[in-house]
N, C-alpha and C positions, 0 to 999 in steps of 0.2 A: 699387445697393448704397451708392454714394455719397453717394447723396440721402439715403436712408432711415439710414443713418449721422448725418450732418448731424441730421438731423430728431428721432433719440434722442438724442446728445449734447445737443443745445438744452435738448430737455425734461428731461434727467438734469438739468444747471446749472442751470434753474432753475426746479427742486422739481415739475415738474409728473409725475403718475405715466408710470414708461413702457407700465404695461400696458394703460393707459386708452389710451394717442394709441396702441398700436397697435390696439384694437381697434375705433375711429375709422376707422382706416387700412382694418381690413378689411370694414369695412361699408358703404364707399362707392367710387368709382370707380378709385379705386389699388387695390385688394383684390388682391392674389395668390399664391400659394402660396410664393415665395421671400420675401414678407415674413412670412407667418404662419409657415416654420419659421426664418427666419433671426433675426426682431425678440426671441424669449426668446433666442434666445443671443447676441446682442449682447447683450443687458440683460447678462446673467447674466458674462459677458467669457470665455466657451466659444468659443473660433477652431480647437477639433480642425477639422484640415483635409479638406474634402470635395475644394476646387478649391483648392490652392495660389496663393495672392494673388503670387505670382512669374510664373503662368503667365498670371493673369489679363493682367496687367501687360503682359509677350509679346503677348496676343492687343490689347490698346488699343493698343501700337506698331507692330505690323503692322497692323490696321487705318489706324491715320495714314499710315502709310507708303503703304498702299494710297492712300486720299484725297488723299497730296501728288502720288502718280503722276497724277492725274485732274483736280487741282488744283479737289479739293471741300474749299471749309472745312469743318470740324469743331471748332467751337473748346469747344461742351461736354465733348466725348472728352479735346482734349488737356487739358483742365483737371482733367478726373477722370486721366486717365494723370499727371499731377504728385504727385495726392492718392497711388495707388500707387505710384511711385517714391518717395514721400516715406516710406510707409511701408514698403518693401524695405530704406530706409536705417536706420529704425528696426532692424532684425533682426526685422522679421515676414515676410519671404516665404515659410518655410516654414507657417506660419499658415495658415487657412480666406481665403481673401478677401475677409470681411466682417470681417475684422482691421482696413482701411482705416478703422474707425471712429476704431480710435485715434490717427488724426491730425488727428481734430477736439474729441479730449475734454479737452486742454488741460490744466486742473490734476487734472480728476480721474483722473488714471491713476495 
């Protein structure tokens, strides 16, 4: 969700359409069904909550937590775990957890 956040913010800032890069997205080897129902409503800025972005958040830090007991890096998790903490702070945790976009949409929010 991280990613494909990233990847619509980019295209929102700069002009390219979003319904095109996601239909790019689903026609080749990233194709999946959490992009095809998540990617319109991230365009559209719809975070009715399916998976509260608070919980998600919970399961990336028990994950780490898990990984540090085993002392396996993870260092893409915890950087996506910063992206959700950062938007908890915002006041989106009760939000969808594809809310985390908007901590990469910068001025356009």
């Amino acid at each position: 969700m991280a990613a494909l956040s990233e990847g619509l913010a980019f295209a929102q800032a700069t002009g390219l359409e979003t319904a095109g890069l996601l239909d790019v997205l689903d026609s080749g080897a990233m194709s999946n069904p959490m992009f095809r129902l998540k990617g319109p409503l991230l365009t559209a800025g719809n975070f009715a909550p399916n998976f509260p972005l608070k919980h998600m958040q919970k399961d990336l830090r028990l994950a780490l937590e898990l990984a540090e007991e085993h002392d396996q890096p993870m260092p893409t998790t915890a950087a996506v775990n910063e992206s959700f903490k950062r938007a908890k702070a915002m006041g989106l945790g009760d939000d969808d957890f594809s809310a985390v976009i908007e901590t990469v949409r910068g001025k356009q929010r």
